[in-house]
Backbone as numpy.savetxt, mean C-alpha at the origin, in Angstrom:
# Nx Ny Nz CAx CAy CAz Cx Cy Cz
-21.83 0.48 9.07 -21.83 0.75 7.63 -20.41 0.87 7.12
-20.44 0.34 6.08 -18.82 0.43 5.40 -18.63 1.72 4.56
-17.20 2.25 4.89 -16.71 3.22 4.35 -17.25 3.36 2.87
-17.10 4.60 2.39 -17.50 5.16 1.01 -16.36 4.50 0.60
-16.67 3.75 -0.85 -15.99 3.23 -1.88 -14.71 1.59 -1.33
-15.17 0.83 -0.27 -15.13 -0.02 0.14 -15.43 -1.53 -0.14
-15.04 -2.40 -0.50 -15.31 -3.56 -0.80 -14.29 -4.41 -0.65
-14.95 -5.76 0.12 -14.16 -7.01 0.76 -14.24 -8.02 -0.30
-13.08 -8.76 0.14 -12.95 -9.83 -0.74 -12.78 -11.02 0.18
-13.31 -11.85 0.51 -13.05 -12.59 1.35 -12.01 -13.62 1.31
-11.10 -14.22 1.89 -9.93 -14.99 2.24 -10.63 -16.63 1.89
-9.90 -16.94 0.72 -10.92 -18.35 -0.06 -9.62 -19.71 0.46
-8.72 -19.43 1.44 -7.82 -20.26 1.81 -7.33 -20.23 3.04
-6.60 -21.06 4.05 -6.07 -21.02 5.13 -7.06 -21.50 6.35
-6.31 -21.37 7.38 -6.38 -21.95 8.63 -7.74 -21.07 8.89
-8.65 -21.91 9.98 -9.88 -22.10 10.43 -9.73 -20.71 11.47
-10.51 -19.68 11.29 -10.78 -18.77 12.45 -10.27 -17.38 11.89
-10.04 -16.53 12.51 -9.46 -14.72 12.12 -7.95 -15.21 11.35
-8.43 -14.26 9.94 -7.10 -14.31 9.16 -6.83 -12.96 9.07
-5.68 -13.03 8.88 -4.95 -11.59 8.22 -5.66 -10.80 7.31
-6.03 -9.59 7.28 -6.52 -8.75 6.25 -5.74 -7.60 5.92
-5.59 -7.33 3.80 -4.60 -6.40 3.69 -5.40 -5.22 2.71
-5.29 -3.84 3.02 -6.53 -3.01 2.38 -5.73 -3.01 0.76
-6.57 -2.55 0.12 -5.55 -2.48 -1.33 -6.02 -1.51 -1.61
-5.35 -0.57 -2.33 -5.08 1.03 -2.55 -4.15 1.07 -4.11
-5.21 0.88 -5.27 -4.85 1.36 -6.57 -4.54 2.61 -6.65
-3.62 2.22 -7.75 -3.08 3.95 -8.26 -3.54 4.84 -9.06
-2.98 5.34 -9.69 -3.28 6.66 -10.64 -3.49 8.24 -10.42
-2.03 8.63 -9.70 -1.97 9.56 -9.71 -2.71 10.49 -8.85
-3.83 9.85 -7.83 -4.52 10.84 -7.23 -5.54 11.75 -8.39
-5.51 11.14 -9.52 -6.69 11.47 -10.78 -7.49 10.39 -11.01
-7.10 9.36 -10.64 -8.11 7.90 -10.43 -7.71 6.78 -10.53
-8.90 5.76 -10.21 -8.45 4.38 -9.76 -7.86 3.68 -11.02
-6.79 2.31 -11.01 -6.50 1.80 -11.85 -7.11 0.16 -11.36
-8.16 -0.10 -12.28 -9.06 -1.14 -11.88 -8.19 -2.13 -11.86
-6.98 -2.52 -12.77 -6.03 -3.89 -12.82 -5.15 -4.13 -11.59
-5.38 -2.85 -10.65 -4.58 -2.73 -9.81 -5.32 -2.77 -8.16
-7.23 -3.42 -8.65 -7.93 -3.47 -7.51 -8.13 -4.82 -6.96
-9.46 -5.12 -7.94 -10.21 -6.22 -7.31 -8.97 -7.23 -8.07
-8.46 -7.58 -9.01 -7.44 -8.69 -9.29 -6.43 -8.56 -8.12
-5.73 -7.64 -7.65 -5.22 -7.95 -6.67 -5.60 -8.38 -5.32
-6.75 -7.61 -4.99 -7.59 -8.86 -3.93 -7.95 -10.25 -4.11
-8.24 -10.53 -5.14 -8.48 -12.28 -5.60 -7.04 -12.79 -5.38
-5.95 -12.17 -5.88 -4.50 -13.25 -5.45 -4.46 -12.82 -3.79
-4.56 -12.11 -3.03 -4.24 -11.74 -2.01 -5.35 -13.31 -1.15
-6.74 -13.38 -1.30 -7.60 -14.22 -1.34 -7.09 -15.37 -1.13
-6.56 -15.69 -2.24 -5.98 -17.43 -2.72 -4.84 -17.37 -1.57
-4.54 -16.47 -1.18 -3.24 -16.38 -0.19 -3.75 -17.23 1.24
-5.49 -17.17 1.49 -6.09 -17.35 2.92 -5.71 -15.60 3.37
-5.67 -14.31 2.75 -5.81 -13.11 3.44 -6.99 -12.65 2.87
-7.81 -11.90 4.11 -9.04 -10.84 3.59 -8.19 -10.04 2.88
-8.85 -9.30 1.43 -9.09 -7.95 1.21 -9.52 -7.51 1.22
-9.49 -5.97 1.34 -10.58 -4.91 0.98 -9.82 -4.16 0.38
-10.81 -3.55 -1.21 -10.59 -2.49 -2.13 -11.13 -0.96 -1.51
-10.19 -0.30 -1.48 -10.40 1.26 -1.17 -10.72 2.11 -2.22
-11.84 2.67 -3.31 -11.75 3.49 -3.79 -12.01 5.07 -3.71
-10.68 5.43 -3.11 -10.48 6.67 -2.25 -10.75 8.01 -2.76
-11.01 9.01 -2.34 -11.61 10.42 -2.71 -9.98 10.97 -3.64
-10.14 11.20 -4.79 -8.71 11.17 -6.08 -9.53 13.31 -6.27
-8.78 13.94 -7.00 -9.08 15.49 -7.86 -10.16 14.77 -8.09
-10.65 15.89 -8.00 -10.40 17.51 -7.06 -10.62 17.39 -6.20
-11.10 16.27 -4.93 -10.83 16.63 -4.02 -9.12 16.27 -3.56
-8.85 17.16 -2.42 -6.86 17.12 -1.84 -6.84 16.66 -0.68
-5.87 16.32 -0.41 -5.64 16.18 1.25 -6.12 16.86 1.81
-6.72 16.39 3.39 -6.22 15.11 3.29 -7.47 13.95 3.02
-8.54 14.63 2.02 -9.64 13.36 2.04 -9.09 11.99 1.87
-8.01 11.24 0.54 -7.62 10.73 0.14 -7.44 9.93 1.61
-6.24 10.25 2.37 -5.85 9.53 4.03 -7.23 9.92 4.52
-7.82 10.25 4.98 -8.74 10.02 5.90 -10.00 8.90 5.63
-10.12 8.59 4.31 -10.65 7.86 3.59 -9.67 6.15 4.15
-8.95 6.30 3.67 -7.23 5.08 3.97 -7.59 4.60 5.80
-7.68 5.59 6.60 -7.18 5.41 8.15 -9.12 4.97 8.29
-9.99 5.49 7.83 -11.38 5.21 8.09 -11.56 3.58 7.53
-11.07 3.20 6.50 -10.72 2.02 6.55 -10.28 1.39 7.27
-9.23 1.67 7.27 -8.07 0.87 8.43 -8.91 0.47 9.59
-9.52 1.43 10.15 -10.37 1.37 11.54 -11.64 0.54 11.55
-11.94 0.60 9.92 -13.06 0.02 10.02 -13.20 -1.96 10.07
-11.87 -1.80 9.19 -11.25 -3.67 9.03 -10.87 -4.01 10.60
-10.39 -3.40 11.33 -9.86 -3.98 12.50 -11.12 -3.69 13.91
-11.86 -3.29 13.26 -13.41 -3.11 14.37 -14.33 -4.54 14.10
-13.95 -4.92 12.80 -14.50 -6.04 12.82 -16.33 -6.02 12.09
-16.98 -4.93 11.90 -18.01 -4.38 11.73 -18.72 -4.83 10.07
-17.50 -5.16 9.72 -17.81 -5.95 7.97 -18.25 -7.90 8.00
-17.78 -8.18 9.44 -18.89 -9.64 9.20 -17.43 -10.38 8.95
-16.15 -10.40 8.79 -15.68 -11.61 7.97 -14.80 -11.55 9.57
-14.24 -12.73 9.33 -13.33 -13.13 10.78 -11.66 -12.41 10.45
-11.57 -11.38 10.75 -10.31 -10.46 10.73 -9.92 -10.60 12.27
-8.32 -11.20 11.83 -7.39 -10.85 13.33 -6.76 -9.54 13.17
-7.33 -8.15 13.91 -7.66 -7.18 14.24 -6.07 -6.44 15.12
-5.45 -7.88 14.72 -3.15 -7.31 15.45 -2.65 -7.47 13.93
-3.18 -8.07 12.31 -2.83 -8.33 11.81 -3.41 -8.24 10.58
-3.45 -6.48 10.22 -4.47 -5.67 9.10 -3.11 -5.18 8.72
-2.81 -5.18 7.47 -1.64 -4.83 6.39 -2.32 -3.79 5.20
-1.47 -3.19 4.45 -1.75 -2.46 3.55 -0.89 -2.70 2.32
-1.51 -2.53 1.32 -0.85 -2.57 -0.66 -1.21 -1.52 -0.87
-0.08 -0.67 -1.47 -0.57 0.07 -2.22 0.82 0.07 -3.79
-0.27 0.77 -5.16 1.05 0.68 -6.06 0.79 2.32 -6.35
1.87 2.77 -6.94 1.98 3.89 -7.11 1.62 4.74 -6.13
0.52 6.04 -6.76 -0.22 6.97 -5.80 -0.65 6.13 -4.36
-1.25 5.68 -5.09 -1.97 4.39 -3.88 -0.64 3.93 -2.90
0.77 4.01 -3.29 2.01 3.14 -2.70 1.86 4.42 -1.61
2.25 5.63 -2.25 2.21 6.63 -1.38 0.93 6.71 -0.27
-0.09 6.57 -0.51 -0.88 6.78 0.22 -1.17 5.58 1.62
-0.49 4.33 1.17 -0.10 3.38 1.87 0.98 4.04 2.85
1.75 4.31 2.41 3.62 4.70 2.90 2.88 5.88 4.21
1.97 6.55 3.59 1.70 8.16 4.65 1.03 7.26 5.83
-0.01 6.09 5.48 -0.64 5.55 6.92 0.41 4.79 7.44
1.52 4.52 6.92 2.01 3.53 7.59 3.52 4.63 8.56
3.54 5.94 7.93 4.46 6.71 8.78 3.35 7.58 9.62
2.30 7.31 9.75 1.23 8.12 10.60 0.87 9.63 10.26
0.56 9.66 9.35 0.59 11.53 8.75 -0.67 11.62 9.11
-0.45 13.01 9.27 -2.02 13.32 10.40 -3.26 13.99 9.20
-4.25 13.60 9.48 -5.40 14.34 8.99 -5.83 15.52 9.68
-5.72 15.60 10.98 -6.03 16.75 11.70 -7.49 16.39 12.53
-8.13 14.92 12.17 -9.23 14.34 13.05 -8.66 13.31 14.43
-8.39 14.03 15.26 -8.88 13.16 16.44 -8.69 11.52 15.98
-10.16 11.40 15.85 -10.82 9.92 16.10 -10.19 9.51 14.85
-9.23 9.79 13.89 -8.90 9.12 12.36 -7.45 9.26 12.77
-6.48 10.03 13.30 -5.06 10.05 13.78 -5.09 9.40 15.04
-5.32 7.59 14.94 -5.43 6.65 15.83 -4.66 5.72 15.21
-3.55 5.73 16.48 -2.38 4.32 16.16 -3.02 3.08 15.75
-4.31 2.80 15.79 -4.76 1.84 15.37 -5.00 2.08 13.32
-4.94 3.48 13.05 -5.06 3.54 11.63 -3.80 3.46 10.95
-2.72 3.14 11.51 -1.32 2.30 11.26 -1.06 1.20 10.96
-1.20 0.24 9.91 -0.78 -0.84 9.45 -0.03 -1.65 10.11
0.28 -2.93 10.13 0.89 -3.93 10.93 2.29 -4.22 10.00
1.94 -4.03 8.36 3.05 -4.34 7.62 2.21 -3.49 6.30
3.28 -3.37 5.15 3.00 -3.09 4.55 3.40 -3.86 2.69
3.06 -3.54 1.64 3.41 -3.52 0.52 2.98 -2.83 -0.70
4.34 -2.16 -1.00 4.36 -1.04 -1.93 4.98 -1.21 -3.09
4.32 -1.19 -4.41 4.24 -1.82 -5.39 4.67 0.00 -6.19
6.19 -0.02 -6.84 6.40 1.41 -7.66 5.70 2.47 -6.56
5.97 2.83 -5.46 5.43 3.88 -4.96 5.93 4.95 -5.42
5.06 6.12 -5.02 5.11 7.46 -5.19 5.56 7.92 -3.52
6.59 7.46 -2.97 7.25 7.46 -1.54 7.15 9.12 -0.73
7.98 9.72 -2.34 8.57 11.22 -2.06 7.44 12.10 -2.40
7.49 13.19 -1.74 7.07 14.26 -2.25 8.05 15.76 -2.43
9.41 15.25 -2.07 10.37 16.01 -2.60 11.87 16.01 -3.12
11.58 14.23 -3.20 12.96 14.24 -3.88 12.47 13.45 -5.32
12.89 13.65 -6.69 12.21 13.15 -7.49 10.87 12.41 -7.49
10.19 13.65 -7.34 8.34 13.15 -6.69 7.69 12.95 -8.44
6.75 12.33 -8.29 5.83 12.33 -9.47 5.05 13.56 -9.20
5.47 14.67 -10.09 5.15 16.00 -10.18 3.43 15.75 -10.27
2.72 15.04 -11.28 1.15 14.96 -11.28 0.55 14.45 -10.08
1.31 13.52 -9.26 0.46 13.12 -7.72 0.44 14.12 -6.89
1.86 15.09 -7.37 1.97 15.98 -6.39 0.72 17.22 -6.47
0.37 17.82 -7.82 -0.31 18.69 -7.48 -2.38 18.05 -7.81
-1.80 17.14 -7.93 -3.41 16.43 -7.82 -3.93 16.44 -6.50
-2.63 15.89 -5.51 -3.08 15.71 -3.98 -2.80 17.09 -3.28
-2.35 17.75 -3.68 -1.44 19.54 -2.79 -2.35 20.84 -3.62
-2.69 20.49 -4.68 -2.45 22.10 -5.50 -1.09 22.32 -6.10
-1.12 23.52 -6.62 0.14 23.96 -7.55 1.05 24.50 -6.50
1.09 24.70 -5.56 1.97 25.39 -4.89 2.26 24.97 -2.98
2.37 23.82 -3.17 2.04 23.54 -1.33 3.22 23.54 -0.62
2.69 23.82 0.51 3.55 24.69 1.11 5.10 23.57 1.56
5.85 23.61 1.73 7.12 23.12 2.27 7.46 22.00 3.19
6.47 22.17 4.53 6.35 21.66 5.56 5.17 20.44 5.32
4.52 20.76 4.50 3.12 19.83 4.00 3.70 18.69 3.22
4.88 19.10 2.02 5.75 18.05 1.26 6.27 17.34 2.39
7.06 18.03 3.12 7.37 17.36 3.93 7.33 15.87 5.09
5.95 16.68 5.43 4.97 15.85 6.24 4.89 14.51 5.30
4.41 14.93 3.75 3.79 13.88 3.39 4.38 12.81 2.61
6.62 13.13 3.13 7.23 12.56 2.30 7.41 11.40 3.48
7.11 9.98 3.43 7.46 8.81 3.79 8.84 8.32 4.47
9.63 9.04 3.49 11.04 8.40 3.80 11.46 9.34 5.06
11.08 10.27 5.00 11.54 11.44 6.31 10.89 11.47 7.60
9.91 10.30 7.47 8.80 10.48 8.55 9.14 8.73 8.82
9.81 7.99 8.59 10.28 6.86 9.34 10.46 6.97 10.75
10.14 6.28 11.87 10.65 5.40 12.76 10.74 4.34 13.26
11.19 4.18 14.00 11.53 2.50 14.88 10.04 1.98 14.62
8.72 2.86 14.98 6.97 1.95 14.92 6.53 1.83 13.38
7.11 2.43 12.65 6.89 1.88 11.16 6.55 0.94 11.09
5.94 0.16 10.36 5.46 -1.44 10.02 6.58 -1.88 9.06
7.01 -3.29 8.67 7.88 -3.63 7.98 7.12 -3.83 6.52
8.11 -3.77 5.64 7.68 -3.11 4.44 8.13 -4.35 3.15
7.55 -4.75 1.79 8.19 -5.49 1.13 7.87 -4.43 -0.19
9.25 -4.10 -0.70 8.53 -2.87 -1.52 9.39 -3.44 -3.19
9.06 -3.15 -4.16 9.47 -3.22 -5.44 8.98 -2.48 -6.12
9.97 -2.46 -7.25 10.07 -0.97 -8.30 10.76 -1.52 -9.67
10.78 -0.86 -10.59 11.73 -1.15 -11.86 12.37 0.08 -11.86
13.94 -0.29 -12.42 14.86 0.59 -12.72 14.84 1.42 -13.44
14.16 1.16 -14.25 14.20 2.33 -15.52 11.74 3.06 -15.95
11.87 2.81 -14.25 10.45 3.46 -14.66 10.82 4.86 -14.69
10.06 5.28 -15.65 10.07 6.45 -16.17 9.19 7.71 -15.70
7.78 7.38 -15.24 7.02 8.00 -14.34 6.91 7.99 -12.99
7.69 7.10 -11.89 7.91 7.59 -11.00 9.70 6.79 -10.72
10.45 7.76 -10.51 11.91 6.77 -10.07 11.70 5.91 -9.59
12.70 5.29 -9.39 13.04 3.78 -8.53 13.89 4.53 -7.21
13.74 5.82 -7.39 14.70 6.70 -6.06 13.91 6.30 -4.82
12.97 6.00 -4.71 11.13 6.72 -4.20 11.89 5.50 -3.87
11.37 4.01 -4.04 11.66 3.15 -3.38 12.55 2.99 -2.62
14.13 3.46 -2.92 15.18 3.09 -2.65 15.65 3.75 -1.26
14.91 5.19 -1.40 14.89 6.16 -0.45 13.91 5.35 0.98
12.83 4.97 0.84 11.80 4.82 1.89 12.63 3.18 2.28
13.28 2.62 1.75 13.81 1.20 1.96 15.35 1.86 2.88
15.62 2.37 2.76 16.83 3.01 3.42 16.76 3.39 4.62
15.52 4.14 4.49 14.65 4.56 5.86 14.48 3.56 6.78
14.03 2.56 6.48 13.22 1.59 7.18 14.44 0.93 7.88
15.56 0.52 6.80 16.68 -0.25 7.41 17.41 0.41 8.49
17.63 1.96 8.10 18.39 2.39 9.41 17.25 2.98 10.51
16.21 2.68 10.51 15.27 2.93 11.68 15.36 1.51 12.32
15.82 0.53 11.66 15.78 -1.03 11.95 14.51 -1.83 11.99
13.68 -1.25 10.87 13.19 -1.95 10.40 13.00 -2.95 9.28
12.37 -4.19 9.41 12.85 -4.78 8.49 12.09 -4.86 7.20
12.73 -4.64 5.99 12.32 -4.70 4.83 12.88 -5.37 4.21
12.31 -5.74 2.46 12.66 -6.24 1.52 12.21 -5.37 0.48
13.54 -5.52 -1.00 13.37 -4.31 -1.64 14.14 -5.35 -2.80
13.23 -5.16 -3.84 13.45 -5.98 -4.99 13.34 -4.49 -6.27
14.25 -4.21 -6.98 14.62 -3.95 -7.90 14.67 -4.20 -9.34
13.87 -5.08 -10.28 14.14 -5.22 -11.19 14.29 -4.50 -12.55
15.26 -4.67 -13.46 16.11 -3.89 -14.19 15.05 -3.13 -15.25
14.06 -3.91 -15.57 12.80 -3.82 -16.84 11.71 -3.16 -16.61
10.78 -2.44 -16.86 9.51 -2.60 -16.93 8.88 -1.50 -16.85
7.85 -1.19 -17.53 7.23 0.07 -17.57 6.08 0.45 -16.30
5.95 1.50 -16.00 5.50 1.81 -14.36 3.99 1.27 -14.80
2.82 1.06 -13.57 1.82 0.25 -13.60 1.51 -0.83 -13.66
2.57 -1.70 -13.93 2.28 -2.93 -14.02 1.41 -4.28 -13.13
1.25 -3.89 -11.76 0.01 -3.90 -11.87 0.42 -5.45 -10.87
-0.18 -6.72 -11.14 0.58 -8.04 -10.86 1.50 -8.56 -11.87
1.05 -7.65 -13.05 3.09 -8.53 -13.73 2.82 -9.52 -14.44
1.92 -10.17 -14.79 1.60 -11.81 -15.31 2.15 -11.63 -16.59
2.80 -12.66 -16.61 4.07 -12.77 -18.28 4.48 -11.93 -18.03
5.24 -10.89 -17.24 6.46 -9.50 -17.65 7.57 -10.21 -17.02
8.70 -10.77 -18.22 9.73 -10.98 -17.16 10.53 -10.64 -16.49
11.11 -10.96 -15.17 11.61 -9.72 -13.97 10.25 -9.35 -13.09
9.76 -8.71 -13.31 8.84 -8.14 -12.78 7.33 -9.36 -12.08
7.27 -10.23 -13.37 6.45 -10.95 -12.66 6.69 -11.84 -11.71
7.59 -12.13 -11.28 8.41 -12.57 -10.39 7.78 -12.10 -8.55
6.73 -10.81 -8.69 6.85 -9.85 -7.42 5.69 -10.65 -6.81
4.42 -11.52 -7.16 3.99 -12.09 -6.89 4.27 -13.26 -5.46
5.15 -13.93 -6.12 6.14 -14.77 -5.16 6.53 -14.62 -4.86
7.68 -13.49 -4.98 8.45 -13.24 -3.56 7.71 -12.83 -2.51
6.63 -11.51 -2.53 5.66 -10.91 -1.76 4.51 -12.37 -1.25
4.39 -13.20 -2.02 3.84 -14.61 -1.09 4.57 -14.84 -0.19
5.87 -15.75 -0.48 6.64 -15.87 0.32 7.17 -15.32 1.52
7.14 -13.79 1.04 7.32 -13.09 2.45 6.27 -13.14 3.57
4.71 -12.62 2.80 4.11 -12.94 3.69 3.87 -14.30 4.53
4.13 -15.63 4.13 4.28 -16.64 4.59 5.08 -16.81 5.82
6.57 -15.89 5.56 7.35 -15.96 6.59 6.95 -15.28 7.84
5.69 -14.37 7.40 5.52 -13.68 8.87 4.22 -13.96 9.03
4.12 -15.23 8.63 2.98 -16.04 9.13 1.06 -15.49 9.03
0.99 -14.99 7.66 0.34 -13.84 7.12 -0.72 -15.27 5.96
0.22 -15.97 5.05 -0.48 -16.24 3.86 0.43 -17.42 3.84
-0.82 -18.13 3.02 -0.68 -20.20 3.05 0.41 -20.34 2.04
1.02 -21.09 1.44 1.68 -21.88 0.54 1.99 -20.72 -0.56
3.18 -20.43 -0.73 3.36 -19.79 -1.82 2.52 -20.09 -3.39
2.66 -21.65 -3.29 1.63 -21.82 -4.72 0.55 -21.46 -5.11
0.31 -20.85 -3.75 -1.27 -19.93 -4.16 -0.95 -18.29 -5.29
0.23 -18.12 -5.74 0.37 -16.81 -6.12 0.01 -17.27 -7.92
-0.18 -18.19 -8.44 -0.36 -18.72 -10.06 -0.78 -17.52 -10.53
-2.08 -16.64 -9.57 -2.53 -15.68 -10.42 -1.66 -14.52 -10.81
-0.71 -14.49 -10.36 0.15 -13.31 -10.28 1.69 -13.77 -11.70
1.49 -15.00 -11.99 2.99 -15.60 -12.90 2.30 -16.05 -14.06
């Protein structure tokens, strides 16, 4: 049976047999899903030849760690194979934008739920992409993710845990992350910080910056600068042998 609030999109391109599958994890704050930021991004992910699956994860009132345990029960569930579609099971990735970036960033630095059978290296991503994440939880954090997912007052060691950039190492998954400069609801620090991480852990990332754009945006179609993230994030995945022909990204420009 598939996870609570789960749905596949199947891979409408590419080579014959197990393709790459990447979970997608909309934002909003840990107060709820942002639909432009679900199933449309599984349809371009699709055209790519990659499975998706949409996560719509436990948001307020419920807190951590339902939200991750929800994320890693996925994770486990795409690479068991138990959903019917042909997933290569070395090569399950994660999206997330915003809240959702963060909640991507925590499976992909392994933050524990405190279950056994759900704090399994297998609920670790192969790669990742983080679209405006919410990285930090203590250096210019988005104060509303913070007490949506914590409460008003959490404790020190818990920020900690659940800040991304501090919980890097060498097994991190490699990361393609973008942000705008002048977003206003969550910095462009958040990115810049978890991209820093990755490079001096030596991992490899890509970190696109553009100067414009208001936070959410979502795939970007007509924003210029920004819509641009489509293609590069094709492209990348192409290079690591993930997703067909960049020209499959139209839906995203």
């Amino acid at each position: 049976m598939a996870p609570r609030g789960l749905t596949a999109v199947a891979a409408r391109s590419g080579a014959a047999g197990p393709r790459p599958a990447i979970l997608v994890l909309p934002g909003g704050g840990y107060a709820r899903q942002a639909d432009h930021e679900a199933e449309p991004v599984a349809e371009w992910l699709a055209a790519l030849g990659i499975h998706a699956f949409v996560l719509r994860y436990r948001v307020a009132p419920d807190r951590h760690p339902a939200p991750l345990e929800d994320a890693k029960e996925a994770m486990l569930h795409i690479r068991n194979g138990e959903h019917g579609l042909p997933v290569d099971a070395e090569r399950v990735g994660v999206l997330g934008f915003s809240a959702g970036g963060h909640l991507a960033a925590t499976l992909c630095t392994a933050a524990a739920t405190g279950k056994p059978d759900l704090d399994n290296p297998a609920a670790v991503p192969d790669l990742s992409v983080l679209c405006y994440p919410v990285a930090s939880l203590t250096h210019e954090a988005h104060q509303g993710s913070v007490a949506n997912l914590l409460g008003d007052a959490p404790p020190s060691a818990l920020l900690t845990a659940l800040s991304a950039e501090l919980n890097v190492t060498p097994r991190t998954p490699p990361a393609f992350i973008w942000h705008t400069a002048d977003d206003e609801a969550v910095p462009v620090s958040n990115s810049l910080n978890y991209a820093r991480a990755l490079i001096a852990a030596g991992v490899p990332a890509e970190l696109h910056v553009f100067p414009e754009g208001r936070h959410g945006l979502g795939l970007a179609a007509g924003e210029p600068g920004p819509g641009q993230w489509t293609s590069l994030c094709a492209a990348w995945l192409q290079r690591a042998g993930w997703a067909g022909s960049p020209a499959g990204t139209a839906a995203g420009n």
